[in-house]
C-alpha positions in Angstrom: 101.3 96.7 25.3 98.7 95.9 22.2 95.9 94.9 25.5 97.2 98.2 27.1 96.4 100.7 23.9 93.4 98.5 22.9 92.1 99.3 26.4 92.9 102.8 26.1 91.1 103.2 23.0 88.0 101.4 24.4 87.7 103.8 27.1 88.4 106.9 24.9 85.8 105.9 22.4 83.2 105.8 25.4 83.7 108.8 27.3 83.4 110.7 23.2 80.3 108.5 23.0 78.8 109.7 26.5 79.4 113.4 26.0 78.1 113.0 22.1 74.9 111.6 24.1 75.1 114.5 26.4 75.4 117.3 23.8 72.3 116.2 21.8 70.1 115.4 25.2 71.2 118.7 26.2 70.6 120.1 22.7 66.9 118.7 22.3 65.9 119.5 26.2 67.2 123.1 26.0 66.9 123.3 29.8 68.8 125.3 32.7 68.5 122.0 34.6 70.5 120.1 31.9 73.7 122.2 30.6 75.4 120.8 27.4 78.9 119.9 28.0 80.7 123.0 26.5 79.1 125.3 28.8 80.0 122.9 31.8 84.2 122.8 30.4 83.7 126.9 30.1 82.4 126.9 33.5 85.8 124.7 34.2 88.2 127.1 32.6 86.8 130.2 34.2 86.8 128.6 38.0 90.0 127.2 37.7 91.9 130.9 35.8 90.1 132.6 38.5 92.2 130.4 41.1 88.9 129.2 43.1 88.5 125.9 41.6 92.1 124.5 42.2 92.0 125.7 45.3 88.8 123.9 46.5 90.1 121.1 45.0 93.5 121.2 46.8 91.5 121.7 50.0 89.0 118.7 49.7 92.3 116.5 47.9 93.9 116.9 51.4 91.0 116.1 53.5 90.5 113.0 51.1 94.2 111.4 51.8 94.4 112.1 55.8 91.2 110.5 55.9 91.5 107.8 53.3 95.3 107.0 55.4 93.1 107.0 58.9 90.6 104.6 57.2 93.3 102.3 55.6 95.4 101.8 58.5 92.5 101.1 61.6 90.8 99.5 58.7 93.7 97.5 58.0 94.8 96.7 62.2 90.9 95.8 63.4 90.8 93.6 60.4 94.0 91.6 60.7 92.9 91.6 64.6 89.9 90.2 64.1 91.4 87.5 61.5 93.6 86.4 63.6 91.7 86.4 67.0 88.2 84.2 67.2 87.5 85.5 70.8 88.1 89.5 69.4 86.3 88.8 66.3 83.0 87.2 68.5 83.2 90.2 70.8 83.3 93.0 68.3 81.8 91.6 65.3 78.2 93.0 66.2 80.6 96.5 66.7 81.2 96.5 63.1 78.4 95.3 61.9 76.5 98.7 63.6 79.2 100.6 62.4 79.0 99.2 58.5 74.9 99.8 59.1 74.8 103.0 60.3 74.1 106.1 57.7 77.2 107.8 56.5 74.8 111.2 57.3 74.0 110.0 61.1 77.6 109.8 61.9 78.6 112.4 60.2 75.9 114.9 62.6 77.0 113.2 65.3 80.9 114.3 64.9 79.6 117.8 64.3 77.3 117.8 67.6 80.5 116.5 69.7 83.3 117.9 68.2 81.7 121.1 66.6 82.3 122.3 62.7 86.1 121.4 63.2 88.3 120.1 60.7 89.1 117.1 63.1 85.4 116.5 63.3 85.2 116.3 59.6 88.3 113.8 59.1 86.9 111.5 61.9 82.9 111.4 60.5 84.7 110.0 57.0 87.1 107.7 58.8 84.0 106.4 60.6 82.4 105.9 57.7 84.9 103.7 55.8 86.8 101.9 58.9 84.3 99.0 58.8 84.5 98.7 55.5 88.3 98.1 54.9 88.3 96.0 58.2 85.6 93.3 56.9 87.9 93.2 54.1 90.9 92.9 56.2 89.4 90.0 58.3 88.2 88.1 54.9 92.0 88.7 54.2 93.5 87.5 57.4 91.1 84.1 57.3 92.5 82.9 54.0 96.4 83.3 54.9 98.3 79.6 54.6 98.9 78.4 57.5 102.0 76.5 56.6 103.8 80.0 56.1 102.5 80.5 59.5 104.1 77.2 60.3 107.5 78.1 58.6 107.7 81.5 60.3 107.3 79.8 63.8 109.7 77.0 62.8 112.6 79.8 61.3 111.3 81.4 64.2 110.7 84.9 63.2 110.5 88.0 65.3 106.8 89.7 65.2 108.3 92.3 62.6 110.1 89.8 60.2 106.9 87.9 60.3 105.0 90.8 59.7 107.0 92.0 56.9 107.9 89.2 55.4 104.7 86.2 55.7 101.7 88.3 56.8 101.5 91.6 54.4 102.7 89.6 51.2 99.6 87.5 51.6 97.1 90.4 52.3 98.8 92.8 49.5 95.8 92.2 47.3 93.3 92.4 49.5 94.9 95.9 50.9 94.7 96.6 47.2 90.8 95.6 47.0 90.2 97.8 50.1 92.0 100.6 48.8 90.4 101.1 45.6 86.8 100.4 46.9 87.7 103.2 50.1 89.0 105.7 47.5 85.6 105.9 45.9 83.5 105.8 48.9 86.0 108.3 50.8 85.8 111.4 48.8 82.1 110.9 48.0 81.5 111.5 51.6 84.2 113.7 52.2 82.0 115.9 49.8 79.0 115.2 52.2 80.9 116.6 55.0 81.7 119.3 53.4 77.8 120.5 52.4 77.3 120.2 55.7 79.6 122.2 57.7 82.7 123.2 56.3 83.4 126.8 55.1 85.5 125.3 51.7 86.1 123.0 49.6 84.1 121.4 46.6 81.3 120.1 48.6 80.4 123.7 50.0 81.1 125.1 46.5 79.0 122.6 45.3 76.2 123.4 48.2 76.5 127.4 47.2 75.5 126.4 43.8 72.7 124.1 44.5 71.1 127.2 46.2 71.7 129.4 43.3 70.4 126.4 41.2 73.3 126.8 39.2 73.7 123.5 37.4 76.5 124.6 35.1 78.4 125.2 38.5 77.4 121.6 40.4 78.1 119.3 37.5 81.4 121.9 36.8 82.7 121.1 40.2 81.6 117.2 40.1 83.4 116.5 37.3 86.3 118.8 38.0 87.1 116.4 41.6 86.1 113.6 39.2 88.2 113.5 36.9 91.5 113.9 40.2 89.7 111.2 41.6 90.3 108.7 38.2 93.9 110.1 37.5 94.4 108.9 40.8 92.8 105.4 40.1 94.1 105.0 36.8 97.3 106.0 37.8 98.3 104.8 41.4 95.5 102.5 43.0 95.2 100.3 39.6 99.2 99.9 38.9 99.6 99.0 42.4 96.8 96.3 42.4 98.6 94.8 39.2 101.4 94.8 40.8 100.7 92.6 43.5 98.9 90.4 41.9 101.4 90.1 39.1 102.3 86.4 40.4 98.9 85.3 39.2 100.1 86.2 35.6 103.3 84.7 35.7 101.5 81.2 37.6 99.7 80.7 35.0 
């Protein structure tokens, strides 16, 4: 509990330091291009009393969790495949090797040109994007499982789904963890991307009707707005849940 407050204050006492440093850059610039931090919360509290900002939010939130779900659980079943399987792993490796190379802004075009400015278009160019990703991790994962649990399960001789529930996701928990937090954080960065570029809501177009209005205030009012869902989130589901399994680490030692 002392570790957890003395953590807490730590991070307070930095983000007062950073907008401190904010306020007086902003102070000695006195530029549009650089807003001081009250004007950017004003900006916050008019948006979100005029219903506009929350509702942008809610709009990219959703498109954030049925494409971080997509992502997690291909990510998750090409990874374990490939763990598991040397043949699958030789014949697609090169397939996600392409896939982790290509740029996030290429596949996204590309979903747009075939599927046209559809929200299924927009889901499938993020899930692209971070599919590779978790299944690299996945296959990392899946190479490192004991294989005397392996043994055991064949010896108590375990149906597929007892095995599964009970040997092979206990062992990867921390690793789905890993994946989770680092796809969070790439997910809605891009889902913002897909958004500038062809959907008609949503804090990456708000964002991209501000940019041309060179409104500033607006951008960084809208960045830190999703920001700051995006950590409560982190802070308060992905980081607990990592703890959590790998709470046997504490108590080992």
């Amino acid at each position: 509990m002392k570790l957890l407050s003395s953590g807490t204050a730590a991070r307070a006492a930095s983000l007062v330091l950073l907008l401190l440093a904010w306020e007086i850059t902003a102070t000695l610039a006195h530029s549009r291009a650089l807003p001081a931090p009250h004007a950017v919360f004003a900006f916050i509290g008019r948006e979100a009393s005029g219903g506009d900002l929350v509702s942008n939010i809610a709009i990219t939130l959703a498109r954030v969790v049925v494409s971080f779900v997509v992502a997690m659980a291909l990510g998750c079943a090409i990874g374990v495949a490939l763990g598991r399987s040397r043949r699958l792993d030789t014949a697609f490796d090169t397939w996600v090797i392409v896939l982790l190379n290509t740029p996030a802004l290429v596949i996204t075009v590309l979903c747009y040109i075939w599927l046209g400015l559809t929200e299924a278009a927009a889901v499938l160019a993020v899930a692209l994007n971070k599919i590779p990703t978790v299944a690299v991790l996945m296959r990392e994962g899946t190479r490192a499982l004991s294989p005397e649990l392996d043994e055991m399960a064949s010896a108590f001789r375990l149906s597929p789904m007892d095995r599964l529930r009970h040997v092979l996701i206990p062992q990867l928990q921390p690793h789905i963890a890993g994946a989770a937090r680092s796809g969070l954080a790439l997910v809605w960065k891009i889902v913002l991307v897909v958004e500038l570029l062809g959907r008609p809501n949503g804090v990456g177009y708000a964002i991209s009707v501000y940019f041309q209005l060179f409104d500033v205030t607006a951008v960084l009012g809208y960045s830190l707005a999703f920001m700051s869902v995006m950590l409560a989130i982190e802070y308060g589901v992905l980081q607990p849940y990592e703890a959590h399994v790998r709470r046997w680490r504490l108590t080992a030692h």
